[in-house]
C-alpha positions in Angstrom: 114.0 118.2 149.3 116.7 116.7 147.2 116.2 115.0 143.6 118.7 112.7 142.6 119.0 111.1 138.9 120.9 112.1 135.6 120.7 115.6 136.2 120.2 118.2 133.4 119.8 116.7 130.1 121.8 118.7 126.9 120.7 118.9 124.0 122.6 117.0 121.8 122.1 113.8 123.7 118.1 114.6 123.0 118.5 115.0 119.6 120.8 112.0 119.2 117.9 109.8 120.3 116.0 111.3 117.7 117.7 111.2 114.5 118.2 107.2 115.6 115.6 105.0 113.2 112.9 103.5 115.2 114.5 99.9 116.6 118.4 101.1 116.3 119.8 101.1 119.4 124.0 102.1 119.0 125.7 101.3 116.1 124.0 97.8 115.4 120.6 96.7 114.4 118.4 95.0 117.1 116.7 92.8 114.9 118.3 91.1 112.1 115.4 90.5 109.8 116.3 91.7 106.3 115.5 95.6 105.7 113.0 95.5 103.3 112.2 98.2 100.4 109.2 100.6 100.9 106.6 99.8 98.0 104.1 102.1 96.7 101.1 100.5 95.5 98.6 102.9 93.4 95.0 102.2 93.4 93.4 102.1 89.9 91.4 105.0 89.4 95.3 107.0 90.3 96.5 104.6 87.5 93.5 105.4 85.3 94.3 109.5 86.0 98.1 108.8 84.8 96.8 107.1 81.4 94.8 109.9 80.9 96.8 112.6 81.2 99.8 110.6 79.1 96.9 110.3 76.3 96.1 114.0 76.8 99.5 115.1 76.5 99.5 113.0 72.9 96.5 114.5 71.8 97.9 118.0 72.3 100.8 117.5 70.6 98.9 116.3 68.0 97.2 118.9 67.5 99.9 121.7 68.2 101.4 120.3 65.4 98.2 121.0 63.3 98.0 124.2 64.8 101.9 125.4 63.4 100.9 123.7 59.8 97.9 125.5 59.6 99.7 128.9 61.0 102.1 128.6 57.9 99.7 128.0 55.4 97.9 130.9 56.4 101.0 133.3 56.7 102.1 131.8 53.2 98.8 132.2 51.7 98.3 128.7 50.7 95.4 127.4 53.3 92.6 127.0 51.4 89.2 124.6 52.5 86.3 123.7 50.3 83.1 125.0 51.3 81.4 121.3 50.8 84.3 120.2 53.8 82.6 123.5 56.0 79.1 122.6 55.4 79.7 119.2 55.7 81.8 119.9 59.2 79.0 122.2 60.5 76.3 119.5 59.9 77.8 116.7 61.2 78.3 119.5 64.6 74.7 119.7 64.1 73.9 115.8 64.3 72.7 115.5 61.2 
């Protein structure tokens, strides 16, 4: 039996047809509709998530800059709080 036809495909003509985008055939485009931009399009609780974390990262910095002014009192010995501002903290904690 004999098989006639291209005969043994290489490689590189394989890959070639490969690495061509989808509707590309040679060096020009088939169709000449406009090439359009990909989009991305989030939904709203991905939007809400990104908000969130943008407030969070506020927050902390907020409050890492507490955190050093409170560290420097302490180390210069000039952090002092009024025991009313304690009770009065702790009871508020307390819902009362």
């Amino acid at each position: 039996m004999k098989i006639t036809g291209q005969g043994p495909v290489s490689w590189n003509q394989v890959r070639a047809a490969y690495e061509q985008p989808a509707g590309v055939k040679g060096q020009g485009r088939v169709d000449k509709a406009p090439l359009s931009a990909d989009t991305v399009q989030l939904s709203a609780g991905s939007q809400l998530i990104r908000e969130l974390k943008a407030r969070l990262e506020e927050v902390n910095d907020t409050r890492a800059g507490r955190v050093e002014a409170i560290r420097a009192a302490l180390a210069a010995g000039t952090y002092n709080v009024s025991l009313e501002e304690v009770a009065g903290a702790i009871l508020k904690e307390m819902g009362r």
